[in-house]
C-alpha positions in Angstrom: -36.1 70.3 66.0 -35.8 67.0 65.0 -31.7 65.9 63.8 -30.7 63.1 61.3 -28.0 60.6 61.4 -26.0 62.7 58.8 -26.8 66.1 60.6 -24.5 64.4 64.0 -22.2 63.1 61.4 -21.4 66.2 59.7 -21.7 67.8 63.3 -19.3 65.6 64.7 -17.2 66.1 61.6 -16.9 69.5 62.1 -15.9 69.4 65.7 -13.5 67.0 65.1 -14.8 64.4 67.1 -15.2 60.8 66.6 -18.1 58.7 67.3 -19.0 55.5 67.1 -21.9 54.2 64.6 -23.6 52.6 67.0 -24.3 55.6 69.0 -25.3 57.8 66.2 -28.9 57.6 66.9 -28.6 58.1 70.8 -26.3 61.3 70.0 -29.4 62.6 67.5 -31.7 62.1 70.1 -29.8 63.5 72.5 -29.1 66.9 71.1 -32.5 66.9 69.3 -34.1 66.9 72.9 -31.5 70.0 74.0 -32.5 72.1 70.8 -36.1 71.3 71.5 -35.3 72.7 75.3 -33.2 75.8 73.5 -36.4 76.5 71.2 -38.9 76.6 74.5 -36.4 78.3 76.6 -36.1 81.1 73.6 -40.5 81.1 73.6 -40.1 82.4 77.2 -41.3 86.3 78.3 -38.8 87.2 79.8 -39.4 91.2 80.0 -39.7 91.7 83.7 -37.2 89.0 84.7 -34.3 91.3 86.4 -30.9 90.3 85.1 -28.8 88.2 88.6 -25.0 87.6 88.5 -25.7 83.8 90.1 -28.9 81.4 90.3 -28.6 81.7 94.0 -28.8 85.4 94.2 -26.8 86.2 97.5 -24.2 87.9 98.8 -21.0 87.0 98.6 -18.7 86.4 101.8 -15.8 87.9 101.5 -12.9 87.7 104.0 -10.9 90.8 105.5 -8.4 92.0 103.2 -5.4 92.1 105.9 -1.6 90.7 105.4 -1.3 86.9 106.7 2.2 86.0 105.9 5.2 87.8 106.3 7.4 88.9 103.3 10.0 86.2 103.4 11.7 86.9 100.0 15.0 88.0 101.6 15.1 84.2 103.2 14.1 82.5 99.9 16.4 84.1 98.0 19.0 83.1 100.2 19.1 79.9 99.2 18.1 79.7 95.6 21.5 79.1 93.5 21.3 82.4 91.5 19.4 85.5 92.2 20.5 89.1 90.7 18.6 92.4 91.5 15.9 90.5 93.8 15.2 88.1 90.6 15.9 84.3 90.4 17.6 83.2 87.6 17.2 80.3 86.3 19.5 78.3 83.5 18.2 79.1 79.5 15.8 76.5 77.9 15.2 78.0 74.8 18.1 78.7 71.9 
C-alpha cells in the first residue's frame, strides 16, 4: 500500500501531530513500507504456529517469596508530624 502526501497530512491531522513539509515524503515512505510489512505479515499461515507469552520462550526466574525487611512502621511513624490510627496525615491541598 502505497500513501500520498495528503494521506500523512490528514493522518498527522488526525493524531494531532505536526510535521514539517519537508518531511512529508520521507514520513509517506516510511509508513508505506510498514503497511506493506503489515499486508505480508497478515498473508502468513499461521495455523500450526502455537501461541508464546514472549519471543524468547523461557522460563521465567523468579526469586523466593520470603520477608526481607522488617516492619518498621512503628519507627516511621514516630517521627512523621501527624499520624492518627496508624495513618499519616498530611495538611489539605484541595478546597
Amino acid at each position: 500500500m502505497s500513501l500520498t502526501a495528503d494521506d500523512v497530512k490528514k493522518i498527522a491531522h488526525l493524531a494531532r501531530l505536526g510535521i514539517d513539509s519537508q518531511d512529508i515524503d520521507s514520513y509517506a515512505k516510511d509508513l508505506s513500507g510498514m503497511l506493506d510489512l503489515m499486508t505480508q505479515m497478515s498473508e502468513l499461515d499461521t495455523n500450526n504456529v502455537e501461541p508464546m507469552a514472549h519471543p524468547m520462550d523461557q522460563a521465567q526466574r523468579l526469586r523466593t517469596d520470603v520477608v526481607t525487611e522488617h516492619n518498621n512502621r512503628e519507627k516511621f511513624q514516630s517521627i512523621a508530624p501527624q499520624v492518627e490510627a496508624g495513618l499519616y496525615l498530611v495538611p489539605k491541598v484541595i478546597e
